[in-house]
NUKEGU-677606 format. One record per atom (N, C-alpha, C, O, CB): residue number from 0; chain; atom name; x, y, z. Coordinates in steps of 0.2 Angstrom, whole numbers, plus 5000, padded with zeros to 4 digits. Glycine has a CB too. Layout:
N
<vexvo:NUM, vexba:A, sese:CA, X:X, Y:Y, Z:Z>
...
***
This chain:
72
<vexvo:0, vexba:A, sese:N, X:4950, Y:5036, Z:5081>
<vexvo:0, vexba:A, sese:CA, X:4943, Y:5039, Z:5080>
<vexvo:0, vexba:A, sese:C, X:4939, Y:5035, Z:5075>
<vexvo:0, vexba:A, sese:O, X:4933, Y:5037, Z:5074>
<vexvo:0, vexba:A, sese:CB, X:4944, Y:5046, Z:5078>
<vexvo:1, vexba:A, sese:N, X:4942, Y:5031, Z:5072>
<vexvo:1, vexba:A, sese:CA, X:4940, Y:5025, Z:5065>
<vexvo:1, vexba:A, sese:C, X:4935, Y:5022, Z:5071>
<vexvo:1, vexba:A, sese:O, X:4931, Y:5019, Z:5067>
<vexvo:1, vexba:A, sese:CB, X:4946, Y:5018, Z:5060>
<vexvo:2, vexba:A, sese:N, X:4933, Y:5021, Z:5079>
<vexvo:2, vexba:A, sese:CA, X:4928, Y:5017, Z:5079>
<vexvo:2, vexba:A, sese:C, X:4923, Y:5021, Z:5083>
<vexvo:2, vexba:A, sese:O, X:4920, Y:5019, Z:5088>
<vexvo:2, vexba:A, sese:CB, X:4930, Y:5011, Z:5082>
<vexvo:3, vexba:A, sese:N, X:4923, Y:5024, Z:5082>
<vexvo:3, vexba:A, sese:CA, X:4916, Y:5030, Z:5085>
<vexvo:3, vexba:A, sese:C, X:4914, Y:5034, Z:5079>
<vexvo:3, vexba:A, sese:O, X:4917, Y:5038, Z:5076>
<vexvo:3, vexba:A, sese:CB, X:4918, Y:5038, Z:5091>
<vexvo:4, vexba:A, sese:N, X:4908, Y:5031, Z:5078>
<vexvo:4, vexba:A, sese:CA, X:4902, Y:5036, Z:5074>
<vexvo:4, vexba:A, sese:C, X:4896, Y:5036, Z:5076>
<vexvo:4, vexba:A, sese:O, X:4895, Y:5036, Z:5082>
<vexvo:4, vexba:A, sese:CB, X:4900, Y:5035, Z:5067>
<vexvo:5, vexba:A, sese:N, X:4891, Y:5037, Z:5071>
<vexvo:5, vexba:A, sese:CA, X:4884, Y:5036, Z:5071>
<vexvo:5, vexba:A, sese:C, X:4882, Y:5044, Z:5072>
<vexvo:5, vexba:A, sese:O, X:4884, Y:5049, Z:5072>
<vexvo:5, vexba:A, sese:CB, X:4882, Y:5030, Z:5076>
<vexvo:6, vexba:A, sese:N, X:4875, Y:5042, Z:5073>
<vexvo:6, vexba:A, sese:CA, X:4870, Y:5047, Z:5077>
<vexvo:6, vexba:A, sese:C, X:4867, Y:5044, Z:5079>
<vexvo:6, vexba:A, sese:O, X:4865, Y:5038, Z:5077>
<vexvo:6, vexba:A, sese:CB, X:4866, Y:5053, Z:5075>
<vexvo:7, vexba:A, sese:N, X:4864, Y:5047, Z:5087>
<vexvo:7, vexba:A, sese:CA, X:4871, Y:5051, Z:5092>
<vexvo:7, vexba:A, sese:C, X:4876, Y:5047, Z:5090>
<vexvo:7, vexba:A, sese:O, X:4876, Y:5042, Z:5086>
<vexvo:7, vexba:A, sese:CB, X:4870, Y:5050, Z:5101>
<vexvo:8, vexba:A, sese:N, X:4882, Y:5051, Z:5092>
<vexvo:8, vexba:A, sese:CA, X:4890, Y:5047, Z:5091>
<vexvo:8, vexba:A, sese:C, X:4891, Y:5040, Z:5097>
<vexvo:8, vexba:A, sese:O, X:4890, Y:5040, Z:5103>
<vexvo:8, vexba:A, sese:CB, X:4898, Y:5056, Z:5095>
<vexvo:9, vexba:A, sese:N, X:4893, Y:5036, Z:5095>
<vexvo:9, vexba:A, sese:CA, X:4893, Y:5031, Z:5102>
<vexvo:9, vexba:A, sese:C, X:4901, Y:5025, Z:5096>
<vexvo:9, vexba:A, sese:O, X:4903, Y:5025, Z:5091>
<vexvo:9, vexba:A, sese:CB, X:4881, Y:5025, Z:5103>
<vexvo:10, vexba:A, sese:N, X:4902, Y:5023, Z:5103>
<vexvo:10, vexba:A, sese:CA, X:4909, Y:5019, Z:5099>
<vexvo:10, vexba:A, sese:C, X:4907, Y:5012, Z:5096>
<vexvo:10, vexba:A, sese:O, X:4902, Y:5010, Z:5097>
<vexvo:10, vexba:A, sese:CB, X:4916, Y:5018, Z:5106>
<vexvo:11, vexba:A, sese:N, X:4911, Y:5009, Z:5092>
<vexvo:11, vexba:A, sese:CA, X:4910, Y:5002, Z:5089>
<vexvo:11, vexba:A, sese:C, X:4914, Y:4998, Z:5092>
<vexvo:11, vexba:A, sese:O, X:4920, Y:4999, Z:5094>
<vexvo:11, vexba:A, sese:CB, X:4910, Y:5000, Z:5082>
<vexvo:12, vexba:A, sese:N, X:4909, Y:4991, Z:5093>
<vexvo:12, vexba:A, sese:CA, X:4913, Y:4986, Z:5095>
<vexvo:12, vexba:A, sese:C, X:4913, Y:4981, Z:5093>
<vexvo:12, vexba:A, sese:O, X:4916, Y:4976, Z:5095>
<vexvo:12, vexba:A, sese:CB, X:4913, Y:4984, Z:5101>
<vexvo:13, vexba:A, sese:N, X:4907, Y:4981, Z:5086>
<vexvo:13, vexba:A, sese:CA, X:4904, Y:4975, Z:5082>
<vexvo:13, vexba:A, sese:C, X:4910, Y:4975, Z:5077>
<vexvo:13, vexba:A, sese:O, X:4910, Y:4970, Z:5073>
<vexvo:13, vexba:A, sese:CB, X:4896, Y:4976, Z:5078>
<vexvo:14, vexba:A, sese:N, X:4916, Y:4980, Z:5075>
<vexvo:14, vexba:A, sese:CA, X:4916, Y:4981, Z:5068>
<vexvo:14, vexba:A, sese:C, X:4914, Y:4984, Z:5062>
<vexvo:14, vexba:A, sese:O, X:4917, Y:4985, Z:5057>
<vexvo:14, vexba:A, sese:CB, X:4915, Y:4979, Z:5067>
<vexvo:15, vexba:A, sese:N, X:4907, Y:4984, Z:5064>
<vexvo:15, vexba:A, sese:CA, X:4902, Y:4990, Z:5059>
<vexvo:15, vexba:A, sese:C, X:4905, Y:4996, Z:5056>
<vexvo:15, vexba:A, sese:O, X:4902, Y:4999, Z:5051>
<vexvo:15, vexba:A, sese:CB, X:4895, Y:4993, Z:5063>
<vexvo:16, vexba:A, sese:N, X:4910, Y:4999, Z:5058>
<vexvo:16, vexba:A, sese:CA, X:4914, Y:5003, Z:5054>
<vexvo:16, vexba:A, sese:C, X:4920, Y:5004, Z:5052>
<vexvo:16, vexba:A, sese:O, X:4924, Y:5010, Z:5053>
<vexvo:16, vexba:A, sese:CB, X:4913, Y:5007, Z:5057>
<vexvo:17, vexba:A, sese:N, X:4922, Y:4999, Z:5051>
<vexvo:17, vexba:A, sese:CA, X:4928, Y:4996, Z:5049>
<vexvo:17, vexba:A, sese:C, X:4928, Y:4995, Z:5041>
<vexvo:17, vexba:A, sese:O, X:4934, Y:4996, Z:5039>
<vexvo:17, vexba:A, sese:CB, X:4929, Y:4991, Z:5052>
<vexvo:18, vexba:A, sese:N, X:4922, Y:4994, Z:5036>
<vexvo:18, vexba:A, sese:CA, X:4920, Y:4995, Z:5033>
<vexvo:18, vexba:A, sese:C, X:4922, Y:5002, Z:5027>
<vexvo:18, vexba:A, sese:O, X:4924, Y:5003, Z:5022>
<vexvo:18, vexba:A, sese:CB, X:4916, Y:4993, Z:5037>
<vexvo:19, vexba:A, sese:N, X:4919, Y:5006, Z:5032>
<vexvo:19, vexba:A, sese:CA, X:4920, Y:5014, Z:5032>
<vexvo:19, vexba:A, sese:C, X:4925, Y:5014, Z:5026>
<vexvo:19, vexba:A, sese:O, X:4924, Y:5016, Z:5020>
<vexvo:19, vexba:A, sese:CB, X:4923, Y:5019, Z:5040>
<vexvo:20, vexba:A, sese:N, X:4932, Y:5013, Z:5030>
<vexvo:20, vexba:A, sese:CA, X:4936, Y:5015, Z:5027>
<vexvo:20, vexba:A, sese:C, X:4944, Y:5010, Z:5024>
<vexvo:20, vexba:A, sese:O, X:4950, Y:5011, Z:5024>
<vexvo:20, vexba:A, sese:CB, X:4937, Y:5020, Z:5032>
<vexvo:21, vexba:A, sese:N, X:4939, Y:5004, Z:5023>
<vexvo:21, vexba:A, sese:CA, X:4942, Y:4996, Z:5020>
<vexvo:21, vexba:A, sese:C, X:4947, Y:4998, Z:5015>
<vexvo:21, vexba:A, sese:O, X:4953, Y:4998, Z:5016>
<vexvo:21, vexba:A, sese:CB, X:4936, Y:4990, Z:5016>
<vexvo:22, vexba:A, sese:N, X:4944, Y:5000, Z:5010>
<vexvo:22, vexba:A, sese:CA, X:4947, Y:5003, Z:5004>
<vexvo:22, vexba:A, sese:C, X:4954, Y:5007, Z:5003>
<vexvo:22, vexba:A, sese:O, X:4959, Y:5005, Z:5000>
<vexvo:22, vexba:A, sese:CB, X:4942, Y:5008, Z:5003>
<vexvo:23, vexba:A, sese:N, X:4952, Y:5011, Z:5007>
<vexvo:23, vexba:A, sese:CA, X:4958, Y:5016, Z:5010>
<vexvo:23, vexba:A, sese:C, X:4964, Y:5013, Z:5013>
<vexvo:23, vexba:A, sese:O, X:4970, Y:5015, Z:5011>
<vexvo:23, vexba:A, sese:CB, X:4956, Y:5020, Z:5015>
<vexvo:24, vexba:A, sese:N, X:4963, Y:5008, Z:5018>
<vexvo:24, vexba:A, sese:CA, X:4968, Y:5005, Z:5019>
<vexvo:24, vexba:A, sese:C, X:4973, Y:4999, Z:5015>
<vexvo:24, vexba:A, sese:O, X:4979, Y:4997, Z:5015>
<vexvo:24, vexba:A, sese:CB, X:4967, Y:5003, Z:5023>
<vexvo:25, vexba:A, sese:N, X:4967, Y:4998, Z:5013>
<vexvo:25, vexba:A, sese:CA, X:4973, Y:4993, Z:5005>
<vexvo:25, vexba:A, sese:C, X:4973, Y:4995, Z:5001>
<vexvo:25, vexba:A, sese:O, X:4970, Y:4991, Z:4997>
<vexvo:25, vexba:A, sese:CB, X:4973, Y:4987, Z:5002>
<vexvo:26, vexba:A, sese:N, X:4975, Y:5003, Z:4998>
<vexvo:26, vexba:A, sese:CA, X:4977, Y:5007, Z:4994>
<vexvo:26, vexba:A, sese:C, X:4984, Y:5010, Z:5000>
<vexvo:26, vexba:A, sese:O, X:4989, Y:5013, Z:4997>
<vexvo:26, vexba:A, sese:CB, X:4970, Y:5012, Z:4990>
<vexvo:27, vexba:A, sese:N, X:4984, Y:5009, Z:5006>
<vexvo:27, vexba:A, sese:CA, X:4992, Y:5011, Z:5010>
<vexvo:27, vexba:A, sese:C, X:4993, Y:5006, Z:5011>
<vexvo:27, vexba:A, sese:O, X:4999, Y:5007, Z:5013>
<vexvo:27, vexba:A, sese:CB, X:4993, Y:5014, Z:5017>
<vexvo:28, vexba:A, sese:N, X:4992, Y:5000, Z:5011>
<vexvo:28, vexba:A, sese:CA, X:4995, Y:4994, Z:5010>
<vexvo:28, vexba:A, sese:C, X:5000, Y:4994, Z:5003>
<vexvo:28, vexba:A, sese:O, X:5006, Y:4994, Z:5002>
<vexvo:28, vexba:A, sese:CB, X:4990, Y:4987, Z:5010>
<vexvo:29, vexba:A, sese:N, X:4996, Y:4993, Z:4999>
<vexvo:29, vexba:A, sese:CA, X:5001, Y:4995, Z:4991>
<vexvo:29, vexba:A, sese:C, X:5008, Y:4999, Z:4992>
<vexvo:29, vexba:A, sese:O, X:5015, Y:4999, Z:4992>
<vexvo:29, vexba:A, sese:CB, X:4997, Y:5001, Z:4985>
<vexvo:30, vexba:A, sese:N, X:5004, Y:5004, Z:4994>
<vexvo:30, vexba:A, sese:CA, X:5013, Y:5011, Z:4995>
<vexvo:30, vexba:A, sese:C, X:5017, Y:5005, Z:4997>
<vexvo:30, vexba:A, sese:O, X:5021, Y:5003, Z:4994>
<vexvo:30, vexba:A, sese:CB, X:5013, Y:5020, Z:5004>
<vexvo:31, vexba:A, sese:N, X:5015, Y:5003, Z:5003>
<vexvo:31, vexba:A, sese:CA, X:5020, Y:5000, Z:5009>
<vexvo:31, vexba:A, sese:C, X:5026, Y:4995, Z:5005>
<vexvo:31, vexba:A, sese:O, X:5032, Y:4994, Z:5005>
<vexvo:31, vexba:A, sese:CB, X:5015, Y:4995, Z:5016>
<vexvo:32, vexba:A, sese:N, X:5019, Y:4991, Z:4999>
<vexvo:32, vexba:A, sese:CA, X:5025, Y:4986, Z:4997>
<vexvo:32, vexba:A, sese:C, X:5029, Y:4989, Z:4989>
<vexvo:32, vexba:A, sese:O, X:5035, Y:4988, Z:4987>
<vexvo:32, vexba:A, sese:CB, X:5019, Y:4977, Z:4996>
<vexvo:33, vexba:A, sese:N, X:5024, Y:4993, Z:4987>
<vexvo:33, vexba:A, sese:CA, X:5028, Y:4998, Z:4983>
<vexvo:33, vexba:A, sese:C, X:5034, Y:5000, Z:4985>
<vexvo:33, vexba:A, sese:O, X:5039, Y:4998, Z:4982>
<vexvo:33, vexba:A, sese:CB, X:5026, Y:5004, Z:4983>
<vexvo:34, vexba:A, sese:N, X:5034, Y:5004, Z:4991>
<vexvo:34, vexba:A, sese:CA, X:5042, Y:5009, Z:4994>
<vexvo:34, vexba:A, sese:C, X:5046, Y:5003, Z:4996>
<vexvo:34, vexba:A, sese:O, X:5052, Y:5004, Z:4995>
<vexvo:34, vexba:A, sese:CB, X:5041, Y:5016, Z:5001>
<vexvo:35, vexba:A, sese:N, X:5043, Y:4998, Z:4999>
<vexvo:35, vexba:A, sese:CA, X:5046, Y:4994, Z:5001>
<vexvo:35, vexba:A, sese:C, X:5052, Y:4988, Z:4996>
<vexvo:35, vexba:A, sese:O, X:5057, Y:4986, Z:4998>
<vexvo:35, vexba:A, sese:CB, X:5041, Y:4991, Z:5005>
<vexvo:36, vexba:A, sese:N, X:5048, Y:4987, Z:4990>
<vexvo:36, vexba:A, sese:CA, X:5050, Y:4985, Z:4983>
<vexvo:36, vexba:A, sese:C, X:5056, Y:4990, Z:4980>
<vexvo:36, vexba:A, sese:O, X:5060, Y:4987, Z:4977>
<vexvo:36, vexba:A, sese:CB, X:5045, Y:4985, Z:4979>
<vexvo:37, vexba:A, sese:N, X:5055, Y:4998, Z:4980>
<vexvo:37, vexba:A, sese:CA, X:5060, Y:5003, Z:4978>
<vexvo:37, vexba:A, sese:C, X:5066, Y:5002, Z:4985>
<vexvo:37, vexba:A, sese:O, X:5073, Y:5002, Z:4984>
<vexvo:37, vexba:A, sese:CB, X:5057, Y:5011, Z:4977>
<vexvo:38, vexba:A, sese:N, X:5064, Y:5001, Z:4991>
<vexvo:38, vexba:A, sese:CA, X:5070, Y:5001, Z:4994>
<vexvo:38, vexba:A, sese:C, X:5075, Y:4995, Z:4994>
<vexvo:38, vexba:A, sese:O, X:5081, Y:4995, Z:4996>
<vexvo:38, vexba:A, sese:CB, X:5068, Y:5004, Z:4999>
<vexvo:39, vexba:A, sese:N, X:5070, Y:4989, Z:4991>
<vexvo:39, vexba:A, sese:CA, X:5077, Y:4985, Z:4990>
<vexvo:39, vexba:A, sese:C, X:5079, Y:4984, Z:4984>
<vexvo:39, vexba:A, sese:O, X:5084, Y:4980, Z:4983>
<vexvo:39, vexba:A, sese:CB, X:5076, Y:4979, Z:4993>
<vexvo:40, vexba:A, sese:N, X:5076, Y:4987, Z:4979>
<vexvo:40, vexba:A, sese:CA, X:5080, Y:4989, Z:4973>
<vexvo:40, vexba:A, sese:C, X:5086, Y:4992, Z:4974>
<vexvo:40, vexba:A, sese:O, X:5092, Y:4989, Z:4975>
<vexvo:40, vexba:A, sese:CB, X:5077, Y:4994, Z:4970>
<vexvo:41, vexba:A, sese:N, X:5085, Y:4999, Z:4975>
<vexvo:41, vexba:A, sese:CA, X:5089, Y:5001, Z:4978>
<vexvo:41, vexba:A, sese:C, X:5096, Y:5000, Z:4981>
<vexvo:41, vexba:A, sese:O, X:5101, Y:5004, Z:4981>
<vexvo:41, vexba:A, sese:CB, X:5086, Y:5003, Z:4980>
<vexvo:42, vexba:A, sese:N, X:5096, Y:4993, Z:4986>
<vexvo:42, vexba:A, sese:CA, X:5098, Y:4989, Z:4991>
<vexvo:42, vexba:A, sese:C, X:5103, Y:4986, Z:4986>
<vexvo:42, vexba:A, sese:O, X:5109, Y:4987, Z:4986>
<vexvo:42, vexba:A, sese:CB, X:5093, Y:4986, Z:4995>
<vexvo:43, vexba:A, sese:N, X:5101, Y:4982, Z:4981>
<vexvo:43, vexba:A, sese:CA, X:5105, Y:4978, Z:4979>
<vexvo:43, vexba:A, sese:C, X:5108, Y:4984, Z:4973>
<vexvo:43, vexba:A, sese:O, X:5112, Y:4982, Z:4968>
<vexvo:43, vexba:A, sese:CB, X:5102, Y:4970, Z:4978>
<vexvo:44, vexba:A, sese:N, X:5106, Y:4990, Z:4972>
<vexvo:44, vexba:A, sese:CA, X:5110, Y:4993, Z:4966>
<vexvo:44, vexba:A, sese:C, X:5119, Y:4993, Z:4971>
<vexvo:44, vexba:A, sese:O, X:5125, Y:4992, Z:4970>
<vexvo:44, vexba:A, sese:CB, X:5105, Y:5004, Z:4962>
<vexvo:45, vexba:A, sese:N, X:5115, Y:4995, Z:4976>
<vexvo:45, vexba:A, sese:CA, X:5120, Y:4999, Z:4980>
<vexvo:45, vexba:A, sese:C, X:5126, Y:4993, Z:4980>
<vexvo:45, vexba:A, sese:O, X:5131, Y:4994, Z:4981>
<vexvo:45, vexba:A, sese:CB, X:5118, Y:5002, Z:4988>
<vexvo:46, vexba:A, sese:N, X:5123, Y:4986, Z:4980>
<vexvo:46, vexba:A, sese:CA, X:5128, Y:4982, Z:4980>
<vexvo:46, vexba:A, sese:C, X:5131, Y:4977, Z:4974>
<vexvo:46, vexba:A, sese:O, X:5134, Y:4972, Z:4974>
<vexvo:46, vexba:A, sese:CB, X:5126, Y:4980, Z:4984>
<vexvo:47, vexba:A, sese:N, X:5128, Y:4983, Z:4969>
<vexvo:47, vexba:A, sese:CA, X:5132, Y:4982, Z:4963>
<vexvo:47, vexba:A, sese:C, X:5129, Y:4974, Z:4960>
<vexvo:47, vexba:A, sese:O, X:5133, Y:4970, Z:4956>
<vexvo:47, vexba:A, sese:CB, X:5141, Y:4983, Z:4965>
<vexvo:48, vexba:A, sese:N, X:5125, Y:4972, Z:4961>
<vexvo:48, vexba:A, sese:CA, X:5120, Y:4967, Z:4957>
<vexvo:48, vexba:A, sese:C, X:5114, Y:4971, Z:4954>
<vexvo:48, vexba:A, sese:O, X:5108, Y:4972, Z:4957>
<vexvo:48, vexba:A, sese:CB, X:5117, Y:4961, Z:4961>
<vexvo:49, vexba:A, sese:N, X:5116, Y:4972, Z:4948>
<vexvo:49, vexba:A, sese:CA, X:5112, Y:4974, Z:4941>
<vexvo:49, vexba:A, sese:C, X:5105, Y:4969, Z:4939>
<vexvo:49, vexba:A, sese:O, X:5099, Y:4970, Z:4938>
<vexvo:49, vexba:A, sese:CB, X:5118, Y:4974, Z:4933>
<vexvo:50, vexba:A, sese:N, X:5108, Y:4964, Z:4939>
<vexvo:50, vexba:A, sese:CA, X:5100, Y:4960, Z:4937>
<vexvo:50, vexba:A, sese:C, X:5096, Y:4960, Z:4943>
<vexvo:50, vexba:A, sese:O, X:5090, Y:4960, Z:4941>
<vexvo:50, vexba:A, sese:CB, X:5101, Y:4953, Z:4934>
<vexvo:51, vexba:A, sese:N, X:5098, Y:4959, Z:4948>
<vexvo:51, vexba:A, sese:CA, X:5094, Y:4959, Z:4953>
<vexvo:51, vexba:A, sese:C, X:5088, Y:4968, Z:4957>
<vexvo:51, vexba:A, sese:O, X:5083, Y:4969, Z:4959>
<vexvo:51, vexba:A, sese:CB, X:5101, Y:4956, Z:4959>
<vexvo:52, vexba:A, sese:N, X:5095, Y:4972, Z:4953>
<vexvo:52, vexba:A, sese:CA, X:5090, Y:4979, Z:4952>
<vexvo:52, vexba:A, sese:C, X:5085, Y:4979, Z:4946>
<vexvo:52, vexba:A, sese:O, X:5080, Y:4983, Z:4947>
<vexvo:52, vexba:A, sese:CB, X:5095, Y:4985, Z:4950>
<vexvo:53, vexba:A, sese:N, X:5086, Y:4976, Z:4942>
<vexvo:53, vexba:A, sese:CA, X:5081, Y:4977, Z:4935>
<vexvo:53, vexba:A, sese:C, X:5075, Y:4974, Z:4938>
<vexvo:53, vexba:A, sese:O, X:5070, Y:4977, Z:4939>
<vexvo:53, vexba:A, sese:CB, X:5084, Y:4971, Z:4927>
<vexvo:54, vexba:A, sese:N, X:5077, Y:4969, Z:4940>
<vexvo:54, vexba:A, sese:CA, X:5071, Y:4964, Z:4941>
<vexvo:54, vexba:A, sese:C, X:5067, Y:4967, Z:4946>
<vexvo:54, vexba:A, sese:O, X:5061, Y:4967, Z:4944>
<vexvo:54, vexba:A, sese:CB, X:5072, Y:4957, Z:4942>
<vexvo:55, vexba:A, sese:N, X:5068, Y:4969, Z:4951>
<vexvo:55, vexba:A, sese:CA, X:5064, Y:4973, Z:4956>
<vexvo:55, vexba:A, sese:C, X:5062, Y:4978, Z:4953>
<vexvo:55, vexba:A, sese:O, X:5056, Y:4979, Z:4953>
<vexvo:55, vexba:A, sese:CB, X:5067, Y:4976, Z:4962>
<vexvo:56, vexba:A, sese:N, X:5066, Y:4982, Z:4951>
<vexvo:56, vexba:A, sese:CA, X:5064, Y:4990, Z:4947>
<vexvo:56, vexba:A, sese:C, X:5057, Y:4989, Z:4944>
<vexvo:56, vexba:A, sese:O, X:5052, Y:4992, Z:4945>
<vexvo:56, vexba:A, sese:CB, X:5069, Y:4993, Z:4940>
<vexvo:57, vexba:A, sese:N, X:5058, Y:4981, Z:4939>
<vexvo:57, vexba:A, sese:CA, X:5052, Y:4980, Z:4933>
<vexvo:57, vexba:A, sese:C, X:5045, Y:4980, Z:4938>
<vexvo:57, vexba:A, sese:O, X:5040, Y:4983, Z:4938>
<vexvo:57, vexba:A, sese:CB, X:5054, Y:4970, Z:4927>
<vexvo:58, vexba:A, sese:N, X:5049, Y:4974, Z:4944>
<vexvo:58, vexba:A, sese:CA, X:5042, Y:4973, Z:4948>
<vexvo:58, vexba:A, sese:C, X:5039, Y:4980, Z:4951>
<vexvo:58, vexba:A, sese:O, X:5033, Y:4981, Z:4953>
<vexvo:58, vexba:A, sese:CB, X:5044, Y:4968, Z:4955>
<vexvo:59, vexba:A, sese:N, X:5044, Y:4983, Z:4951>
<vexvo:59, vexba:A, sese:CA, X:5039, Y:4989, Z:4957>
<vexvo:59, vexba:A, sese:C, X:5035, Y:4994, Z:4950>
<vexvo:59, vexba:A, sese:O, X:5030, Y:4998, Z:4951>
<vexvo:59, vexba:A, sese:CB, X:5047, Y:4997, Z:4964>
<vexvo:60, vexba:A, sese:N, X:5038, Y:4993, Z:4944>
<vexvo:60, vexba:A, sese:CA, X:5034, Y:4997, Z:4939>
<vexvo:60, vexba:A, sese:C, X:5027, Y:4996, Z:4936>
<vexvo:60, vexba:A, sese:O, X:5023, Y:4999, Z:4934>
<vexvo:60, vexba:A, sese:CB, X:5037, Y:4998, Z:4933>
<vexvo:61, vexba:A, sese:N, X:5027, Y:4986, Z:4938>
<vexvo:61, vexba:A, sese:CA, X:5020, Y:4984, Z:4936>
<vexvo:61, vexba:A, sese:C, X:5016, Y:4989, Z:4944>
<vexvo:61, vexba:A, sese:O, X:5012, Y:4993, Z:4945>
<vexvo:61, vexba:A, sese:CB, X:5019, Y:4973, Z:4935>
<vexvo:62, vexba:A, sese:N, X:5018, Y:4986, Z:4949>
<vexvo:62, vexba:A, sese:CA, X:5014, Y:4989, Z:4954>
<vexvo:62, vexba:A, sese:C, X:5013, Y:4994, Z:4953>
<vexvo:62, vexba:A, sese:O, X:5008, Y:4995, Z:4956>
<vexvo:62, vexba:A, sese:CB, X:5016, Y:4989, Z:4958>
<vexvo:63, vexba:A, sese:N, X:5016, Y:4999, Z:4951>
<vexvo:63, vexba:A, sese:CA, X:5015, Y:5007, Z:4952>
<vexvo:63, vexba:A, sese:C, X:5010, Y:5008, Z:4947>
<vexvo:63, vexba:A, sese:O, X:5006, Y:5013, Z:4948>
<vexvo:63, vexba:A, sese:CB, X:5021, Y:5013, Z:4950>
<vexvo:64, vexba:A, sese:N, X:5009, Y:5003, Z:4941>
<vexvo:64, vexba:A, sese:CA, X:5005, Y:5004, Z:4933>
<vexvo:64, vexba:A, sese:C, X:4997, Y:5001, Z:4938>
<vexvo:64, vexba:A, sese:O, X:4991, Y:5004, Z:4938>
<vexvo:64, vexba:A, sese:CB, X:5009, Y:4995, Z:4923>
<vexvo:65, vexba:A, sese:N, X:4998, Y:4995, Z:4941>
<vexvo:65, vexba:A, sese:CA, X:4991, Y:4992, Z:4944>
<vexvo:65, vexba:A, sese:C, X:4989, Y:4997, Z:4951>
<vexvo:65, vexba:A, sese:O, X:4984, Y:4996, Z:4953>
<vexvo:65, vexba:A, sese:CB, X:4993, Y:4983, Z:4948>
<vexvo:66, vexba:A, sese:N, X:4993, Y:5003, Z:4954>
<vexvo:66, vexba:A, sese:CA, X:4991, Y:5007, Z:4958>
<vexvo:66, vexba:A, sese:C, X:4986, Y:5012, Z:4954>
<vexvo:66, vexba:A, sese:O, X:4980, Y:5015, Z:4956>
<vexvo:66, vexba:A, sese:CB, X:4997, Y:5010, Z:4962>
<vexvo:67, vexba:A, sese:N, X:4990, Y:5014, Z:4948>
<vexvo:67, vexba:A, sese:CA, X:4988, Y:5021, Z:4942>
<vexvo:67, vexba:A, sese:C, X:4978, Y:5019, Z:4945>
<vexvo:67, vexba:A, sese:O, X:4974, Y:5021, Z:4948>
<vexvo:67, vexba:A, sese:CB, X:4991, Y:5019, Z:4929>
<vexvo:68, vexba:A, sese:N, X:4981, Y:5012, Z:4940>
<vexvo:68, vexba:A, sese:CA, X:4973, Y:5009, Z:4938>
<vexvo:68, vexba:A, sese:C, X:4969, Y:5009, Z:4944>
<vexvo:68, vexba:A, sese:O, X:4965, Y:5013, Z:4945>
<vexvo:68, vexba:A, sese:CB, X:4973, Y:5000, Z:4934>
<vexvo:69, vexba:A, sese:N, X:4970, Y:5006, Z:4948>
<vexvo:69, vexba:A, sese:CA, X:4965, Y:5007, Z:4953>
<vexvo:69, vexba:A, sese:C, X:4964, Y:5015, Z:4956>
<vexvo:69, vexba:A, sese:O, X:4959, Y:5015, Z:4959>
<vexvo:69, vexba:A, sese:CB, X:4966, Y:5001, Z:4958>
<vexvo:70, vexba:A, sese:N, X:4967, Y:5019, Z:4956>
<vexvo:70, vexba:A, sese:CA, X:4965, Y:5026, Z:4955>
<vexvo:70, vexba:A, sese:C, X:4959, Y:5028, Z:4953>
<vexvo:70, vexba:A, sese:O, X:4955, Y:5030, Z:4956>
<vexvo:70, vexba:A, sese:CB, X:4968, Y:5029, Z:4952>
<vexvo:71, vexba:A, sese:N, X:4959, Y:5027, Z:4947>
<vexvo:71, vexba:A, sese:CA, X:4955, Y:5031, Z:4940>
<vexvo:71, vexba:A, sese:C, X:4957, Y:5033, Z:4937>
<vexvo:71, vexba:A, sese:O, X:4954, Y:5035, Z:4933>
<vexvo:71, vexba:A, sese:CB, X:4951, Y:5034, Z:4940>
***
């Protein structure tokens, strides 16, 4: 439905509303590499390499600190 707006309603084919909702989607790009970062944390706890958990953990905490911020 991201490519039909306007008034009258008529569909896009230029792109012109893609725009709309740019934002939004790389703020669900983040999650992706966020959960995706915890789950191979996770991955290697399970396989009993500790530094290799730290170090992902550390990475996914700055990411979660740089998601806060771009919140508000």
């Amino acid at each position: 439905m991201d490519m039909c707006g306007g008034m009258p309603p008529r569909f896009d084919i230029t792109g012109e509303f893609r725009n709309l909702r740019g934002e939004e989607h790389a703020d669900d790009a983040l999650n992706y590499f966020y959960r995706a970062l915890l789950s191979m944390a996770f991955a290697a706890k399970a396989f009993g390499d500790e530094e290799l958990f730290s170090q992902m953990r550390a990475t996914a905490a700055k990411l979660e600190e740089r998601m806060k911020a771009l919140r508000g």
